[in-house]
C-alpha positions, 0 to 999 in steps of 0.5 A, a space after each residue: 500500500 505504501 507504494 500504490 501497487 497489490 501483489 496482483 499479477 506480481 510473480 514470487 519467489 517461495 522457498 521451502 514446501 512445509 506449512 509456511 511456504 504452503 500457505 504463502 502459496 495459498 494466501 498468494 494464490 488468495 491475492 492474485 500473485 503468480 508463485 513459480 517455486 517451492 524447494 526442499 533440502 535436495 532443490 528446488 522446482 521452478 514453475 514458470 506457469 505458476 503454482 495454481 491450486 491445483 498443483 499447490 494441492 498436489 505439492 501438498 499431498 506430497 509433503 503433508 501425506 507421502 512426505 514426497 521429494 519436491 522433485 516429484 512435482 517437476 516428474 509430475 507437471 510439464 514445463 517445470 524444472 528441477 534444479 538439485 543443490 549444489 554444496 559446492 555452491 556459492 549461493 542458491 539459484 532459486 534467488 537468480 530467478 527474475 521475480 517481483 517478490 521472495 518469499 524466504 520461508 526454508 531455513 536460516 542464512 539461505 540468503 547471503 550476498 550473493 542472493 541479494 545482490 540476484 533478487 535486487 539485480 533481477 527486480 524484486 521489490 519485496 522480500 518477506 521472510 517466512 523462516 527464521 532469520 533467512 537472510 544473513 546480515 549482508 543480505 539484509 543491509 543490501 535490501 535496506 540500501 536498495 530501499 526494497 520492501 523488507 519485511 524481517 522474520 521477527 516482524 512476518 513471522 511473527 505471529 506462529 512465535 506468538 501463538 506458539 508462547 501462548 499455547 505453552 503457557 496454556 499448557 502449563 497451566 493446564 488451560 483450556 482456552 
């Protein structure tokens, strides 16, 4: 809003396939945005046709039910690509995609300079992160300077931490809320 747009149209960057990046694809989905990746610790699927409902069903059925590779989503669907990790790796290539938007929701420090310095190059204007401290601090200095739309895990994902504590201590006092 601060900018005048709507994440309509705009294509995402989404790393991960466990509950986060399933439900950002959802709520994406929700807003009109077109999200084209999904990964796991092996790599990741691009799908430039966009993840529909459809596919983010299937996607989930293969990690909620048959706790499934995400390179059986590129078996499955035509015109997708599957790119496997590379450790020797200096960075990750799912953040050399050209988007509008990044949605970090897999792990800590998956996001270093190099990654930034990708995301800006390629024309992403927002990067919300759904995982804890997903970009390291040099990437996150280069999103500040660049005067992109940076949300930070403690603020975007803030709310599981939150719910989280409450339910501990409703727990511990043996609550039923």
């Amino acid at each position: 809003k601060t900018r005048q747009q709507t994440l309509e149209g705009k294509v995402c960057l989404i790393s991960g396939s466990g509950n986060v990046s399933q439900y950002t694809v959802e709520k994406l989905l929700d807003l009109g945005a077109k999200p084209v990746t999904l990964s796991d610790s092996n790599g990741f699927v691009h799908d430039p046709a966009g993840i529909d409902r459809e596919t983010l069903a299937w996607a989930m059925e293969l990690k909620n039910v048959r706790r499934g590779r995400i390179k059986e989503y590129a078996d499955q669907f035509a015109g997708v690509t599957y790119v496997p990790v590379d450790p020797l790796a200096d960075g990750n290539p799912l953040w050399s995609i050209p988007a509008d938007c990044a949605f970090p929701s897999a792990t800590q420090n998956e996001i270093n300079a190099r990654d930034a310095a990708n995301l800006i190059r390629n024309g992403v204007t927002v990067v919300a992160e759904g995982a804890n401290m997903p970009s390291t601090l040099e990437a996150t200095r280069m999103f500040l300077e660049a005067r992109i739309l940076y949300g930070p895990a403690k603020a975007a994902n803030a709310g599981g931490v939150a719910t989280s504590g409450l339910e501990m201590s409703q727990n511990s006092m043996r609550l039923h809320w």
